[in-house]
N, C-alpha and C positions, 0 to 999 in steps of 0.2 A: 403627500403622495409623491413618490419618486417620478421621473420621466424616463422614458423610453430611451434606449441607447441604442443606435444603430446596430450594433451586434448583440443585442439581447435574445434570448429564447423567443422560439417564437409558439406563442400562445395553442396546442391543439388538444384534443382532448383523445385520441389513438396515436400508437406508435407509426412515425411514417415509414416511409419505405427503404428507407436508411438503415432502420434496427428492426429487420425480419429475422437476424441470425437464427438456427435451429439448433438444438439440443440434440445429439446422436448419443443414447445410453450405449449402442453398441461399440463405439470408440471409447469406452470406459474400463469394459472390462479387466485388460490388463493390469491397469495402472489401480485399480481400485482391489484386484487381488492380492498385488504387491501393499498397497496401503493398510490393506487388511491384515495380512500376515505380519507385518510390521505391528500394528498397532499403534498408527498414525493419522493425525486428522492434517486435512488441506484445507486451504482460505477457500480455494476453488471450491469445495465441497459444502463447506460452513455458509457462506456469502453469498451459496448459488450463483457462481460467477457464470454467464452468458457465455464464456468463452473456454467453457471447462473443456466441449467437445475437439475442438480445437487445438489445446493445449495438452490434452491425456492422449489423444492419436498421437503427437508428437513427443511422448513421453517424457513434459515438463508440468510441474506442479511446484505450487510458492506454500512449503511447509508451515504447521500451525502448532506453535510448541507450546505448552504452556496450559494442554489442555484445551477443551474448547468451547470454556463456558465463560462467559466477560461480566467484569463487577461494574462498567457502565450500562446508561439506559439509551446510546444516540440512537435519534429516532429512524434512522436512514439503513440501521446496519442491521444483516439477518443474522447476525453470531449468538445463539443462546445468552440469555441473561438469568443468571440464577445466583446463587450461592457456589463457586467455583471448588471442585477437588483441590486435595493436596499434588501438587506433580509428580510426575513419575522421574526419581536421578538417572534412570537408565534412557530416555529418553534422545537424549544427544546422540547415542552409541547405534540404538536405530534408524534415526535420519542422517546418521554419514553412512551405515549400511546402506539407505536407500539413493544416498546421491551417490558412491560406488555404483551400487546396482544398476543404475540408471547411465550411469557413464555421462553426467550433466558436466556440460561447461561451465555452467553458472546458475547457482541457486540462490533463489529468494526464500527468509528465513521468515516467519512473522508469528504473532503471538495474540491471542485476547489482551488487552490492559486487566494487570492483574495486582489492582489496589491493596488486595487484602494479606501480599507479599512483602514483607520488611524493606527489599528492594527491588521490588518492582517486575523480578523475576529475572532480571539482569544479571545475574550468576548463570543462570543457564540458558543464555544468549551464549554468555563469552564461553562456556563448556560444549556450549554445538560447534560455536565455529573452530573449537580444541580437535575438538572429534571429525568434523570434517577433513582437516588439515591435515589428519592423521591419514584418514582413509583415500582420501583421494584430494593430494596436494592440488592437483592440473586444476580444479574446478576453481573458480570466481565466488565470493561468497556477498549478498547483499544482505540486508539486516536489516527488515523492517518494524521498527519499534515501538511501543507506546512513548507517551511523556514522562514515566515513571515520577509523574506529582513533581517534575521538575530537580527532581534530585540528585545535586551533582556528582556524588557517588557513583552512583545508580548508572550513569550515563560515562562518568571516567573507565567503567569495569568492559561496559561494551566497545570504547574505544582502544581500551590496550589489548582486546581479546584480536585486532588487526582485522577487522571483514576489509574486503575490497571497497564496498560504498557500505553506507549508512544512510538509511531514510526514515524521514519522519512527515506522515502528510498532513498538513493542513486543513484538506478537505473540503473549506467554504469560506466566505471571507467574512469580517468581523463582526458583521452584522447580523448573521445565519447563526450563530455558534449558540444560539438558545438548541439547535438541534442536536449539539454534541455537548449532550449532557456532563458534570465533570469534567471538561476541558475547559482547557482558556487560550484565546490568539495567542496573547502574547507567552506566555508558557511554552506553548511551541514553536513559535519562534524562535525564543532561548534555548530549547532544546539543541537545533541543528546549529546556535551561534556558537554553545560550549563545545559541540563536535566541533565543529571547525577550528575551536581557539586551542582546545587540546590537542588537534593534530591536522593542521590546515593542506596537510597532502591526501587524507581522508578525503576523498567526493560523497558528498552530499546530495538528496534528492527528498524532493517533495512533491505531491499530487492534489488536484483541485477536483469536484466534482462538479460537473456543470450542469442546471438546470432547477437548483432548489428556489430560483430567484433573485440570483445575483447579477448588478447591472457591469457590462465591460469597462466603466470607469472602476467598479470594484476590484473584478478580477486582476488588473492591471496595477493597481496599488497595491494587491498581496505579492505581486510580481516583481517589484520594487520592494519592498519587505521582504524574501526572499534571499533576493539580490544581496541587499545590505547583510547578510548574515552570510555570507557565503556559500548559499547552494546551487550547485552548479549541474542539477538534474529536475527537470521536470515532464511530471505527466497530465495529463489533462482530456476527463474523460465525461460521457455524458451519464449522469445519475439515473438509474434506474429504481423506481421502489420494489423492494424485494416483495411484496405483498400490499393488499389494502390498508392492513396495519398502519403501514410505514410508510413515515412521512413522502406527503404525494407531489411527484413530478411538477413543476411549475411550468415548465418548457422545454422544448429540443432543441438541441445547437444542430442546425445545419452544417453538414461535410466541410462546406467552404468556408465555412466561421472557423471551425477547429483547422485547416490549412492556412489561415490567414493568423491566428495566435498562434501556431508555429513558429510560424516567420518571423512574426514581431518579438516573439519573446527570443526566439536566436539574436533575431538585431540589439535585441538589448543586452545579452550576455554570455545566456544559458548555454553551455555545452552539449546540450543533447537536448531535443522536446519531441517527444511521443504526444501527439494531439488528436481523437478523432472520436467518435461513438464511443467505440467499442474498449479503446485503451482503459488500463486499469494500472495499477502501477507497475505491477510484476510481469504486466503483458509486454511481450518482449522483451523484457528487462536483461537482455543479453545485448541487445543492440546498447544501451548505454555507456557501456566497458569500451566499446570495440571504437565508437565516437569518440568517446573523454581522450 
């Protein structure tokens, strides 16, 4: 049995009063008409992100290309699991329509893992970020991506297509990863190592979930693994379970724990750290650009 770390979760069985955030459908409207009309899904919408209301009043959303059904099973994630569609190729053409229309400084790009794609789906990565480029040079583009099964291909196409950053999150530390079905640490590890070794002017980011039962000597050795690989963005937020379903909450990180591995993880290297409840990777994800 492990022991107790000074900065572990701390044991409750309700949410404290830290994570009351509310949900306002009526700050949705907009944004969900234009998504509509488009015929476009968001992580926000897919993931039941806690911070949709938030984020659609301020008319920003982290797009979901690729469709939005996932060929994995991790226990933590609300993204449909089924037998995935074929994509749609016009698809890039209406998410730079939508980042045009929205007039976005900086978009985050992200996708279901789609195994059942020869590559990964990494062609129409590098053809969104074509299409944005086209429609609205001014915007930031990030690129949040699966591990395409590690395949260097797969991952050289999304580096020569030029996003601003490139991310790939980790998630949980190596001990947890029975929850993310089909993945492997070290796999994505190597994922952000080959971004970086194919174009180490690329900024890199990854994000940790905190609270499935990981102790602060863990997280801090993924922080250090990280490091050594070149990423030079982190996020670090508290896990919520999307449902009963899905795998359950072990603990919450008090406010001050998430400002205290800010800190330390700046001290150790990281050019930018988004720490706190409610962060998720694409929360904020403008503030990263403007730091780097």
């Amino acid at each position: 049995m492990q022991s107790k770390q000074p900065g572990d979760p701390m044991k409750i069985t309700r949410r404290p009063e830290w994570l009351q955030k509310k949900i306002s459908p009526s700050a949705h409207a907009e944004m969900e008409r234009l998504l509509g009309d488009l015929q476009l899904h968001t992580v926000c919408q897919e993931a039941h992100c806690p911070n949709i209301s938030e984020c659609f009043r301020s008319r920003q959303a982290t797009f979901l290309i690729l469709g939005n059904i996932c060929t994995r099973l991790c226990s933590f994630c609300n993204v449909t699991k089924q037998s995935p569609h074929h994509f749609d190729p016009d698809e890039p053409a209406r998410v730079a329509a939508a980042v045009q229309k929205l007039q976005l400084s900086h978009v985050v790009i992200t996708s279901p893992t789609r195994d059942d794609l020869p590559d990964g789906g990494a062609g129409l990565y590098a053809q969104t970020v074509t299409a944005i480029r086209k429609a609205a040079p001014q915007t930031a583009i990030e690129l949040l991506i699966p591990d395409f099964m590690g395949d260097h291909g797969s991952i050289a196409a999304v580096v020569a297509a030029c996003p601003d950053i490139s991310g790939h999150n980790l998630e949980t530390v190596p001990r947890l990863y029975h929850i993310r079905s089909g993945a492997d640490y070290r796999r994505s590890l190597d994922v952000l190592k080959i971004i970086h070794d194919l174009d180490p002017r690329l900024l890199t980011k990854s994000g940790l979930m905190l609270g499935l039962g990981e102790t602060e000597v863990e997280i801090f050795q993924v922080l250090d693994d990280l490091l050594a690989v070149g990423c030079s963005y982190l996020s670090l937020g508290q896990y919520l379970a999307p449902s009963r379903s899905h795998y359950p909450v072990q603990g919450y990180v008090p406010p001050e724990i998430f400002d205290n591995y800010r800190e330390r993880a700046l001290a150790m290297g990281f050019k930018h750290v988004e720490s706190g409840p409610y962060v998720r990777s694409s929360y904020h994800a403008e503030q990263y650009g403007m730091k780097g």
